[in-house]
CHARMM internal coordinates of N, CA and C (Angstrom, degrees):
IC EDIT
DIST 1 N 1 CA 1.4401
DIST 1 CA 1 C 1.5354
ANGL 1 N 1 CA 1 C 108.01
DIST 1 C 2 N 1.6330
ANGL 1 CA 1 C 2 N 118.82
DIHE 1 N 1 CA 1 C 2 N 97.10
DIST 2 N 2 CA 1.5175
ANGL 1 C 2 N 2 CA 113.12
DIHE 1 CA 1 C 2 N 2 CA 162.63
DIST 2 CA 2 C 1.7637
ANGL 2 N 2 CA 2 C 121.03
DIHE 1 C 2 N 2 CA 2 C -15.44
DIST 2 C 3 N 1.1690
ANGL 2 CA 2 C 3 N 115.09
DIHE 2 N 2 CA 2 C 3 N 150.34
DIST 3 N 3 CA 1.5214
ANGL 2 C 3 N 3 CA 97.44
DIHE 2 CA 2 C 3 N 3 CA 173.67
DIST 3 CA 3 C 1.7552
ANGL 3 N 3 CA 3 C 92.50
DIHE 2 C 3 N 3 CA 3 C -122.50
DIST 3 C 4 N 1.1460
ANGL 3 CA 3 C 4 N 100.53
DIHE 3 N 3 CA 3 C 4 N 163.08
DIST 4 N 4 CA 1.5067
ANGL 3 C 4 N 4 CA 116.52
DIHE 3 CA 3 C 4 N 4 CA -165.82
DIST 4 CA 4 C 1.0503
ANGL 4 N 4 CA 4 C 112.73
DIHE 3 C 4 N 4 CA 4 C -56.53
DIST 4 C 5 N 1.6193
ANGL 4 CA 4 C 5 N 132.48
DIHE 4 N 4 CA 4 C 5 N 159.77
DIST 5 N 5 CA 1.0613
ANGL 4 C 5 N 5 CA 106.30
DIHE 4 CA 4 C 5 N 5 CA 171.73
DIST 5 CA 5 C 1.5633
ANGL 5 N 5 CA 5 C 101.60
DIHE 4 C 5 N 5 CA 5 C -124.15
DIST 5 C 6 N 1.5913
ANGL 5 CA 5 C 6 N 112.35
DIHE 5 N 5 CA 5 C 6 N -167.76
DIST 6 N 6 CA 1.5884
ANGL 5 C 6 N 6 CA 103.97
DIHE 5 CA 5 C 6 N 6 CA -136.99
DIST 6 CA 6 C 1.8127
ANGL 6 N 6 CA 6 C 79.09
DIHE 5 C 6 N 6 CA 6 C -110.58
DIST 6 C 7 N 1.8025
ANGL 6 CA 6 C 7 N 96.78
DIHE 6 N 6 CA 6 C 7 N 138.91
DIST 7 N 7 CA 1.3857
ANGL 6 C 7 N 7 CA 95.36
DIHE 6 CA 6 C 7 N 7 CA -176.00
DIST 7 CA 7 C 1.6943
ANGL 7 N 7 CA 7 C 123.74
DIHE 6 C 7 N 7 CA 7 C -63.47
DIST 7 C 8 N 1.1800
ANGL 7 CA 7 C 8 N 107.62
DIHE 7 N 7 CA 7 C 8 N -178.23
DIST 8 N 8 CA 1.4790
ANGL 7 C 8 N 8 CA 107.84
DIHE 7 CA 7 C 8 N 8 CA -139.09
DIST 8 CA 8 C 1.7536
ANGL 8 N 8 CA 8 C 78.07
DIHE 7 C 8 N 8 CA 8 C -110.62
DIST 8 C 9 N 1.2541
ANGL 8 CA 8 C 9 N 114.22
DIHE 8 N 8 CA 8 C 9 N 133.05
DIST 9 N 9 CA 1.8140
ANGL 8 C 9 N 9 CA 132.24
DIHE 8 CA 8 C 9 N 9 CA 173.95
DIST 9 CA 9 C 1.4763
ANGL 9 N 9 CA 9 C 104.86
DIHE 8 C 9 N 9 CA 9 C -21.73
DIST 9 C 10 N 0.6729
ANGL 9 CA 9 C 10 N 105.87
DIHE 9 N 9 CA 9 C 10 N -169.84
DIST 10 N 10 CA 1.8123
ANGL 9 C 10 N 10 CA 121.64
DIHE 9 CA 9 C 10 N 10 CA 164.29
DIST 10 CA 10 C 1.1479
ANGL 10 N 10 CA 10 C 101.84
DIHE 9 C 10 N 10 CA 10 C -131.91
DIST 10 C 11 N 1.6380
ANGL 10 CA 10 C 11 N 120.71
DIHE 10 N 10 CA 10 C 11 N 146.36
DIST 11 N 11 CA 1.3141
ANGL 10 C 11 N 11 CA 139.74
DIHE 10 CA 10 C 11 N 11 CA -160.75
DIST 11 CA 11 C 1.5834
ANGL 11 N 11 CA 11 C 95.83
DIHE 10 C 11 N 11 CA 11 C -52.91
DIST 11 C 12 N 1.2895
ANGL 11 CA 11 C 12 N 93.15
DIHE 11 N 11 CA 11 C 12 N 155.83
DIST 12 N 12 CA 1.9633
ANGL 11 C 12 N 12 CA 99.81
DIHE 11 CA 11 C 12 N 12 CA 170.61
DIST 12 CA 12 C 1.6675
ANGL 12 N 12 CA 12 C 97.94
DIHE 11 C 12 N 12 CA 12 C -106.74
DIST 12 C 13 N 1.8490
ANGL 12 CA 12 C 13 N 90.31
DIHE 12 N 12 CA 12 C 13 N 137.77
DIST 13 N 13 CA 1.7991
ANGL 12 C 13 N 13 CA 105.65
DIHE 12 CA 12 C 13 N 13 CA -161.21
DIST 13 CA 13 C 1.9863
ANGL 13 N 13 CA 13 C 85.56
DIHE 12 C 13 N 13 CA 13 C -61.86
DIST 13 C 14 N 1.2912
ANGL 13 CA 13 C 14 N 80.69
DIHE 13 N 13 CA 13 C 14 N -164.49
DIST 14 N 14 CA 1.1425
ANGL 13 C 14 N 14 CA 105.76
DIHE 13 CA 13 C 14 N 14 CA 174.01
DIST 14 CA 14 C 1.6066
ANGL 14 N 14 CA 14 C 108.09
DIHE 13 C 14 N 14 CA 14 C -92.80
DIST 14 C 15 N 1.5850
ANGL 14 CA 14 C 15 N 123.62
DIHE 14 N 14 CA 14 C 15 N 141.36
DIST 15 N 15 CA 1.5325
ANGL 14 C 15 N 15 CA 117.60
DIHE 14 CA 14 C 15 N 15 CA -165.38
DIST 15 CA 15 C 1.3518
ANGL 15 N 15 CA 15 C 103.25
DIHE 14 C 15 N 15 CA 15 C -100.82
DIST 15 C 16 N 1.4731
ANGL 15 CA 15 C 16 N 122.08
DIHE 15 N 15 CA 15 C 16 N 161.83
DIST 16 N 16 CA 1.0817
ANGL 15 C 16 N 16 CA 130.94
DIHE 15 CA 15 C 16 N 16 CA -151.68
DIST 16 CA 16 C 1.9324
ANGL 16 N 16 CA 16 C 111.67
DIHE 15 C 16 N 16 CA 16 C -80.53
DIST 16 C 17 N 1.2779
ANGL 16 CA 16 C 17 N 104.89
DIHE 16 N 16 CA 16 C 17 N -0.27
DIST 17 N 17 CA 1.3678
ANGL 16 C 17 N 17 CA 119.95
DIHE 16 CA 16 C 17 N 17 CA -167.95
DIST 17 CA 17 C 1.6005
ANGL 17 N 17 CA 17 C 90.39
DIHE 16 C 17 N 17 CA 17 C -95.57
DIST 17 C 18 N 1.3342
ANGL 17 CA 17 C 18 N 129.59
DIHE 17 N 17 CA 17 C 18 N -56.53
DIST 18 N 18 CA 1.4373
ANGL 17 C 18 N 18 CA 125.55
DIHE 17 CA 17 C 18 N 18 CA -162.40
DIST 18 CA 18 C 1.4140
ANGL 18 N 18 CA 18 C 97.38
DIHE 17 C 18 N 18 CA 18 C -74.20
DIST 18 C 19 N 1.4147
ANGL 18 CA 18 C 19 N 127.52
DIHE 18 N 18 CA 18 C 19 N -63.78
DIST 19 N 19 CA 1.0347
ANGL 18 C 19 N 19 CA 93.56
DIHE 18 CA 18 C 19 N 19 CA 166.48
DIST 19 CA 19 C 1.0716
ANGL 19 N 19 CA 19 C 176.35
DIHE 18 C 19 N 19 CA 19 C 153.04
DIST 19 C 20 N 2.0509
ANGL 19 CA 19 C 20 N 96.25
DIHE 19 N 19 CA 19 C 20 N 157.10
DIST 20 N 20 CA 1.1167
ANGL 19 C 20 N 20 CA 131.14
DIHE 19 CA 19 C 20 N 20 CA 154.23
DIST 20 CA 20 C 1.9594
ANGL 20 N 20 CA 20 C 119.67
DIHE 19 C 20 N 20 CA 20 C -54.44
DIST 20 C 21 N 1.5582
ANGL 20 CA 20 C 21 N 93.86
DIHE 20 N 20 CA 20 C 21 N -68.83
DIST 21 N 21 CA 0.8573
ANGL 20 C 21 N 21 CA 112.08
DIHE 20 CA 20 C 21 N 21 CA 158.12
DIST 21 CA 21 C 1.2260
ANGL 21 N 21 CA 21 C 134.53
DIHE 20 C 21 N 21 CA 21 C -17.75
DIST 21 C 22 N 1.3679
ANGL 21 CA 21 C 22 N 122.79
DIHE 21 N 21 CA 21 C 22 N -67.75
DIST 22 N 22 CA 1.2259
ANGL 21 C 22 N 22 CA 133.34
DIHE 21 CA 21 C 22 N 22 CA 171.24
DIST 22 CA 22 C 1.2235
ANGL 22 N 22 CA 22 C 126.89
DIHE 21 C 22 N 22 CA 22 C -81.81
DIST 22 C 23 N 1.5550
ANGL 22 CA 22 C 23 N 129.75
DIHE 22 N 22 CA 22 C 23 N 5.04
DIST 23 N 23 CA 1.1691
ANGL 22 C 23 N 23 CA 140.21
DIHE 22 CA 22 C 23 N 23 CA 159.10
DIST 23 CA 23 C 1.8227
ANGL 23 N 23 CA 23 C 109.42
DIHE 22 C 23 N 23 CA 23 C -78.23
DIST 23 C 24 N 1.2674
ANGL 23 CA 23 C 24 N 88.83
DIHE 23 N 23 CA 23 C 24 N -36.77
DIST 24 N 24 CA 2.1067
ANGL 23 C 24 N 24 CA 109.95
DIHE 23 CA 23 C 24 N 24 CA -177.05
DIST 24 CA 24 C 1.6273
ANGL 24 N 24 CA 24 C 90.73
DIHE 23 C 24 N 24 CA 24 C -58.61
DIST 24 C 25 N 1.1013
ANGL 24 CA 24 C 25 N 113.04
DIHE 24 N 24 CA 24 C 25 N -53.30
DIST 25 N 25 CA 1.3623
ANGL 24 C 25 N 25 CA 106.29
DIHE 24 CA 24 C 25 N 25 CA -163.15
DIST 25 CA 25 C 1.3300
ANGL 25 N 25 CA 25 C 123.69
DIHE 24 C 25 N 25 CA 25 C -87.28
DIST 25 C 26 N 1.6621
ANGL 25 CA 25 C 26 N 136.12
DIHE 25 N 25 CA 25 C 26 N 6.96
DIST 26 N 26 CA 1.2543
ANGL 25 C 26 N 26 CA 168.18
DIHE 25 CA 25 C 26 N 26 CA 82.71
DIST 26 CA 26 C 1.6054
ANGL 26 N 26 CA 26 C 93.42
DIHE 25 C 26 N 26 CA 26 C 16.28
DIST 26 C 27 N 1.7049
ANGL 26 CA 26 C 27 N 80.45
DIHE 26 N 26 CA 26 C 27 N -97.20
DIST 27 N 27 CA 1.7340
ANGL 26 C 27 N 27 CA 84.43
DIHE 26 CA 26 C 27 N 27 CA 175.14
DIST 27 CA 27 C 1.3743
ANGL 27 N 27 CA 27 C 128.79
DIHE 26 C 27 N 27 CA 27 C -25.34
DIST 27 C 28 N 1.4263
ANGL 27 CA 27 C 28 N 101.42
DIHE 27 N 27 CA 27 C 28 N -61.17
DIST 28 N 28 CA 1.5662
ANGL 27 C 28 N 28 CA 105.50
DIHE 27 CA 27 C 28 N 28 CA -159.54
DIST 28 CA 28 C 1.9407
ANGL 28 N 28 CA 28 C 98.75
DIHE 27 C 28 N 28 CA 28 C -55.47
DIST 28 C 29 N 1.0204
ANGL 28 CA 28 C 29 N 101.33
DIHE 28 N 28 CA 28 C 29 N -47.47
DIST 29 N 29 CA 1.6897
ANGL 28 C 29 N 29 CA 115.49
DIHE 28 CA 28 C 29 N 29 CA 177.70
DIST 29 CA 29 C 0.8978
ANGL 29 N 29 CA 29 C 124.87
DIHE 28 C 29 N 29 CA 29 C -23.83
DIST 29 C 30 N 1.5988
ANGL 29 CA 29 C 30 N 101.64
DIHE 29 N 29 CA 29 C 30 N -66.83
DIST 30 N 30 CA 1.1900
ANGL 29 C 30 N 30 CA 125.66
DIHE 29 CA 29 C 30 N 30 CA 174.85
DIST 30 CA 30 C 1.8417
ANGL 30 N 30 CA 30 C 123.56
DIHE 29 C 30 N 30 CA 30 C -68.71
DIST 30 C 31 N 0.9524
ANGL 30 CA 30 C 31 N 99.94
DIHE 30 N 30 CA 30 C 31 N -12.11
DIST 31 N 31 CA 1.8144
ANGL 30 C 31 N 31 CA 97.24
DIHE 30 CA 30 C 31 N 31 CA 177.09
DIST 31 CA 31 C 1.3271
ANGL 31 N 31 CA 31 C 90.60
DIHE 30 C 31 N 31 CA 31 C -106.61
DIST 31 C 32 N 1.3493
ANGL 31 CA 31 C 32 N 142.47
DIHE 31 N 31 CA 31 C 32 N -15.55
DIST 32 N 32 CA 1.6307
ANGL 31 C 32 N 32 CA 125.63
DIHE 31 CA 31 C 32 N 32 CA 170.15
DIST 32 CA 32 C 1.0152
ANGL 32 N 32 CA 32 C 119.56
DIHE 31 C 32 N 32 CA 32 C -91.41
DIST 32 C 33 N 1.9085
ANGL 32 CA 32 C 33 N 123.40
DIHE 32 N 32 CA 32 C 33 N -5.22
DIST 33 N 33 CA 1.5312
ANGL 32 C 33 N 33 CA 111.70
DIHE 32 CA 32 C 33 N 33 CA 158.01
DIST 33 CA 33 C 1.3470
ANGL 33 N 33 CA 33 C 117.94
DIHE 32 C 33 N 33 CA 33 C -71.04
DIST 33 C 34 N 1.8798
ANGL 33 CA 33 C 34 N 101.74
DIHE 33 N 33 CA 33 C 34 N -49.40
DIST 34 N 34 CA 1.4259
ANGL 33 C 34 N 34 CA 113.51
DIHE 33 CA 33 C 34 N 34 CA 177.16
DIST 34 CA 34 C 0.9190
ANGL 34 N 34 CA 34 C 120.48
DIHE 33 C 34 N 34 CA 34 C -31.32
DIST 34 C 35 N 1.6136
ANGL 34 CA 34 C 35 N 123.10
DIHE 34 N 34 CA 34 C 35 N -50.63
DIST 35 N 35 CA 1.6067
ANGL 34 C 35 N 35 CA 128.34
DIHE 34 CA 34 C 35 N 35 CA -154.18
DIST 35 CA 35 C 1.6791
ANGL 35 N 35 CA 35 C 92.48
DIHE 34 C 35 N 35 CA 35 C -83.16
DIST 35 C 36 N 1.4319
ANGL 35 CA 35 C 36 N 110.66
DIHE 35 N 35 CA 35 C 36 N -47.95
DIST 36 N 36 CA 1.3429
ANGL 35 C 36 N 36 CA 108.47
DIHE 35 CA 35 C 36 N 36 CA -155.80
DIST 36 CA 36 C 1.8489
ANGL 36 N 36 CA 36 C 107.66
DIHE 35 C 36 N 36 CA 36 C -70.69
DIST 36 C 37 N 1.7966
ANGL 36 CA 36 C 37 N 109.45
DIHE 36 N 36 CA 36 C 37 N -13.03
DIST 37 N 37 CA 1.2401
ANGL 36 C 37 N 37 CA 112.10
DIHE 36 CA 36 C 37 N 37 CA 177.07
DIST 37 CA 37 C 1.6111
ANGL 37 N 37 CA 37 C 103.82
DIHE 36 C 37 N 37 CA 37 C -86.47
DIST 37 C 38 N 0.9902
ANGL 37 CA 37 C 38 N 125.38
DIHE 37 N 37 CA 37 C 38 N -35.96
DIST 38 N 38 CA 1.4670
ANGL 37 C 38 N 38 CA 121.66
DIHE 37 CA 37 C 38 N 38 CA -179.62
DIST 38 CA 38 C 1.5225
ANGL 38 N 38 CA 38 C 100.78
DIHE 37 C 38 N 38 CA 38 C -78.98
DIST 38 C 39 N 1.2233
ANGL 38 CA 38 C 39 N 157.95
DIHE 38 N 38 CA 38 C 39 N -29.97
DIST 39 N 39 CA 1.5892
ANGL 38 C 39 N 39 CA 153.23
DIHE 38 CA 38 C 39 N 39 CA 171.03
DIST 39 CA 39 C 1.8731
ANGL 39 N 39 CA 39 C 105.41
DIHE 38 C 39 N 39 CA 39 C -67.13
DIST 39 C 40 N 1.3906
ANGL 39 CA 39 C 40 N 105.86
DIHE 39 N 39 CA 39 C 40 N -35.56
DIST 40 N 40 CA 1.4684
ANGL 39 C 40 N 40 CA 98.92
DIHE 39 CA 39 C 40 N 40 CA -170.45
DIST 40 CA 40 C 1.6254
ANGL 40 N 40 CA 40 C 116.34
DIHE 39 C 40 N 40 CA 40 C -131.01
DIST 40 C 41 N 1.0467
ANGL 40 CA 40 C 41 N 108.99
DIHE 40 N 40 CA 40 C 41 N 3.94
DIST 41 N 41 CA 1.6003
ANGL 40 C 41 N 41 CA 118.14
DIHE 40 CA 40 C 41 N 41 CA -171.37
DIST 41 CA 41 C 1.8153
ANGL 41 N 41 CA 41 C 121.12
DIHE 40 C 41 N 41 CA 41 C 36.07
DIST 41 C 42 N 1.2569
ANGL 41 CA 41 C 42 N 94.64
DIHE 41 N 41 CA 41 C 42 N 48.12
DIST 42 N 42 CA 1.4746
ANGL 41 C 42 N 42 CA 99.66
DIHE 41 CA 41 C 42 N 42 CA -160.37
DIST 42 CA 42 C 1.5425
ANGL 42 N 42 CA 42 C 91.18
DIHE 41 C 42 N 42 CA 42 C -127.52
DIST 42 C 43 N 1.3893
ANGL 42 CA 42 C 43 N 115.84
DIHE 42 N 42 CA 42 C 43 N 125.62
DIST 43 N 43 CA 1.8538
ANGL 42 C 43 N 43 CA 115.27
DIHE 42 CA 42 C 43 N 43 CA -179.41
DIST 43 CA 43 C 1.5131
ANGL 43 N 43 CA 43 C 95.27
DIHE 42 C 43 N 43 CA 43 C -81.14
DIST 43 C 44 N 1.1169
ANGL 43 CA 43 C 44 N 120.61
DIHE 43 N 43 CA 43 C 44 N -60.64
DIST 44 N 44 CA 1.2124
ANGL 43 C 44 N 44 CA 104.26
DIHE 43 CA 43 C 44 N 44 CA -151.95
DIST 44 CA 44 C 1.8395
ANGL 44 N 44 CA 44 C 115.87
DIHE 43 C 44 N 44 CA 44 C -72.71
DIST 44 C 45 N 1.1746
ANGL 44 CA 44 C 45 N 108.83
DIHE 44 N 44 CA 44 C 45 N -19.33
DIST 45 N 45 CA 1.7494
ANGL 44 C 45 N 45 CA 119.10
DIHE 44 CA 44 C 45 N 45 CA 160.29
DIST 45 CA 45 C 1.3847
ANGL 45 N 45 CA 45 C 95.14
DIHE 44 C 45 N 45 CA 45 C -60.87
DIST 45 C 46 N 1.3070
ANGL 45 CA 45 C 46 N 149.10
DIHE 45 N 45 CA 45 C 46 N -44.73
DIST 46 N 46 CA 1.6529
ANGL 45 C 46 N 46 CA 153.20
DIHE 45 CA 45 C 46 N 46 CA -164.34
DIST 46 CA 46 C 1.4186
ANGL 46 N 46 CA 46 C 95.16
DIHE 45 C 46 N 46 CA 46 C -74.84
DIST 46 C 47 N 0.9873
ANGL 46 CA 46 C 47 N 136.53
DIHE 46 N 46 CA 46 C 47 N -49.28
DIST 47 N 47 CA 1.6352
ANGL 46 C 47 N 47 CA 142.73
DIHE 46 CA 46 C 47 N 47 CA -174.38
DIST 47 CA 47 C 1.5901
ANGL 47 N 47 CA 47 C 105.86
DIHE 46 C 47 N 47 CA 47 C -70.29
DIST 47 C 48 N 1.6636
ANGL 47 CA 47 C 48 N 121.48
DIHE 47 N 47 CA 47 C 48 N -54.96
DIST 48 N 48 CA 1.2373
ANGL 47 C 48 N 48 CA 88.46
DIHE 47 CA 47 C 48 N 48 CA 167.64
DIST 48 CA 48 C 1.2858
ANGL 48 N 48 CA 48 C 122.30
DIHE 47 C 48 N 48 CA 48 C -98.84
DIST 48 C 49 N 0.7740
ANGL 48 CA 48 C 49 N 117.60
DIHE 48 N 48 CA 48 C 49 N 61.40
DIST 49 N 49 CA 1.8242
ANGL 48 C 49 N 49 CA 128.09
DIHE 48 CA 48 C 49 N 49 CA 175.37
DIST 49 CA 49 C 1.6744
ANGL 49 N 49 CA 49 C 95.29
DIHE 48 C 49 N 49 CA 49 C -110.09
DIST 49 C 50 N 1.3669
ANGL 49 CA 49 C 50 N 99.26
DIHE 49 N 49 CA 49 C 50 N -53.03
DIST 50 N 50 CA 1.5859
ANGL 49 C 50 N 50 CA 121.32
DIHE 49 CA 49 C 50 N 50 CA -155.95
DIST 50 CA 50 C 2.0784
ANGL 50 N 50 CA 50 C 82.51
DIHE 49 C 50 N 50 CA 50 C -65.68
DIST 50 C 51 N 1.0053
ANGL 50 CA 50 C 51 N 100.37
DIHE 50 N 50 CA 50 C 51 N -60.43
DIST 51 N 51 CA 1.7520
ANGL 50 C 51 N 51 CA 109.78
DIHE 50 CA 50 C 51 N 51 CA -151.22
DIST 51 CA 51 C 1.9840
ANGL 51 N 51 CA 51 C 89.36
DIHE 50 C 51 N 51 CA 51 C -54.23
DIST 51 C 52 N 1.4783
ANGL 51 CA 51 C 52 N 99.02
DIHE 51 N 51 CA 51 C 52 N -66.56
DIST 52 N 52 CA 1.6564
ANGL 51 C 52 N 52 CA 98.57
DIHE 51 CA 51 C 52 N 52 CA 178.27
DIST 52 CA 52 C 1.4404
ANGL 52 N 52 CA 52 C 130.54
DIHE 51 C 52 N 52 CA 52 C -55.17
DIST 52 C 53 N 1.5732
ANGL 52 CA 52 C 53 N 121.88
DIHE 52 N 52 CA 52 C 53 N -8.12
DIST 53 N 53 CA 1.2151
ANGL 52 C 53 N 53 CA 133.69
DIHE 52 CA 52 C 53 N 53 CA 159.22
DIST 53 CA 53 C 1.5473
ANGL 53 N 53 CA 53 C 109.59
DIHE 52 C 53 N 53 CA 53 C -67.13
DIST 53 C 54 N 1.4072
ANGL 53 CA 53 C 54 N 105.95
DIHE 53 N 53 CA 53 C 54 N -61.29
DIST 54 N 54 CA 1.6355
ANGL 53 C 54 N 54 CA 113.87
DIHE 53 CA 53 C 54 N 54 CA -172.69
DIST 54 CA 54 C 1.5874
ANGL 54 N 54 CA 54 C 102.54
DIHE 53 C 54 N 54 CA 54 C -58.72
DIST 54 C 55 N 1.2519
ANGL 54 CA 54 C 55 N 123.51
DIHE 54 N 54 CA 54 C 55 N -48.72
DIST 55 N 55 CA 1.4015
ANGL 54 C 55 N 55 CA 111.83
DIHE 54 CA 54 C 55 N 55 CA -178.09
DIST 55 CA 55 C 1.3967
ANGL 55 N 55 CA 55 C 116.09
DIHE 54 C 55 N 55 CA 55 C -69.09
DIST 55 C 56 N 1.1951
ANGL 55 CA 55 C 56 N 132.81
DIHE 55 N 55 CA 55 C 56 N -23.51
DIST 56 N 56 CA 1.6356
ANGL 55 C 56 N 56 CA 118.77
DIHE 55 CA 55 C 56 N 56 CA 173.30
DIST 56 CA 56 C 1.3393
ANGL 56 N 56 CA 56 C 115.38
DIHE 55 C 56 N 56 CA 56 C -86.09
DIST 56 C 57 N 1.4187
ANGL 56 CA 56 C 57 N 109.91
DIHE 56 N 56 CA 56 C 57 N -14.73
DIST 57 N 57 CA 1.2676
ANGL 56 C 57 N 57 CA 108.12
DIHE 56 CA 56 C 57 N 57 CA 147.82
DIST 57 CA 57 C 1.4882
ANGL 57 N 57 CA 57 C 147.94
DIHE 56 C 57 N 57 CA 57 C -44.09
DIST 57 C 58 N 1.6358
ANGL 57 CA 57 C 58 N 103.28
DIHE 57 N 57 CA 57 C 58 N -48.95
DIST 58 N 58 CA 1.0064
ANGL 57 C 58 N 58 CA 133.60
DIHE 57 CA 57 C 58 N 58 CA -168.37
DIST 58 CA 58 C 1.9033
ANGL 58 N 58 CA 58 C 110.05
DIHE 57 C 58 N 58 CA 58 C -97.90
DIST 58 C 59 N 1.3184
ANGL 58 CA 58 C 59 N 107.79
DIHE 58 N 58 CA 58 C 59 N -9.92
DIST 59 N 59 CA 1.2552
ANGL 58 C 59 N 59 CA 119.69
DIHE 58 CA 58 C 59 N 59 CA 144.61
DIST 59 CA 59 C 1.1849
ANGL 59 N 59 CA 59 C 128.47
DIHE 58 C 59 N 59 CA 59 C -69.65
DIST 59 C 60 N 1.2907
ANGL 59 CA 59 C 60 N 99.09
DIHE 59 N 59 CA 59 C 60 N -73.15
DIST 60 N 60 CA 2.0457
ANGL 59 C 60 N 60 CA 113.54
DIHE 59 CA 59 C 60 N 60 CA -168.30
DIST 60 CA 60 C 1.6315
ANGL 60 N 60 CA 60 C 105.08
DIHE 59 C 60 N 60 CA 60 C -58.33
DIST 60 C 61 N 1.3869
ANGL 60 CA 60 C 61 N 109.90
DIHE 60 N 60 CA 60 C 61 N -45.86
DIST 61 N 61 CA 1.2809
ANGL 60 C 61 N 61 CA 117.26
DIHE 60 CA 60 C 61 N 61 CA -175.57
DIST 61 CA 61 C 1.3351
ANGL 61 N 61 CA 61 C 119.75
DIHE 60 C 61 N 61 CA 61 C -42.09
DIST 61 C 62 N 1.1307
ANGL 61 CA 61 C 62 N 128.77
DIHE 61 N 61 CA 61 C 62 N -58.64
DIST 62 N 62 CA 1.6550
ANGL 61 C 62 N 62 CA 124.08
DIHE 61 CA 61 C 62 N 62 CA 156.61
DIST 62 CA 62 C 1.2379
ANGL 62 N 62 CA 62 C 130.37
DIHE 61 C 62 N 62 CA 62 C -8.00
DIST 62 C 63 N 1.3734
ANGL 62 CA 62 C 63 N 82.01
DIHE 62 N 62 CA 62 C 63 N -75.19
DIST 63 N 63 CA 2.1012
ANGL 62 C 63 N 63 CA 115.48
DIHE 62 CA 62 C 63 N 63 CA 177.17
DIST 63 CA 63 C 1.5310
ANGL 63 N 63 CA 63 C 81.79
DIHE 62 C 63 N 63 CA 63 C -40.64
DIST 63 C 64 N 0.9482
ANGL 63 CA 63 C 64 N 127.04
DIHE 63 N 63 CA 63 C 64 N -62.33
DIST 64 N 64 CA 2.0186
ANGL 63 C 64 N 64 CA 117.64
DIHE 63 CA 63 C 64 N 64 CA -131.90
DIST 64 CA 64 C 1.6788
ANGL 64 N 64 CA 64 C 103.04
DIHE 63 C 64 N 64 CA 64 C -84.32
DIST 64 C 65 N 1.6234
ANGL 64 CA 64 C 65 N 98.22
DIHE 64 N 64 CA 64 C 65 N -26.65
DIST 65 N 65 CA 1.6882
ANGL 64 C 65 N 65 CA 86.90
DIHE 64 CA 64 C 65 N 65 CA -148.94
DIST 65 CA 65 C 1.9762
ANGL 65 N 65 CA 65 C 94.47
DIHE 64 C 65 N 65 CA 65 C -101.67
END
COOR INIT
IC SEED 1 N 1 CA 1 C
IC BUILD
């Protein structure tokens, strides 16, 4: 008779460094649509401002912290 086996952990949260991280890059997002919607009144120029902010964020940010 196999014997049971021993249950499996519970997921590991999310750590307090990412996030950080990923709140930064929220941010960053979010003040480069804003700005770029109030300089040009244009959404979709605001979207990728916003999107290419959050992603170099979400790159570099690693590296740094």
């Amino acid at each position: 008779m196999p014997e049971p086996s021993s249950p499996t952990p519970p997921p590991e949260r999310l750590s307090l460094r990412w996030a950080l991280i990923l709140l930064a890059a929220v941010v960053a997002g979010l003040l480069a649509g804003l700005l770029t919607f109030a300089q040009s009144r244009n959404w979709s120029a605001a979207l990728l401002a916003a999107l290419g902010a959050s992603g170099a964020a979400l790159v570099s940010l690693p590296l740094l912290l």
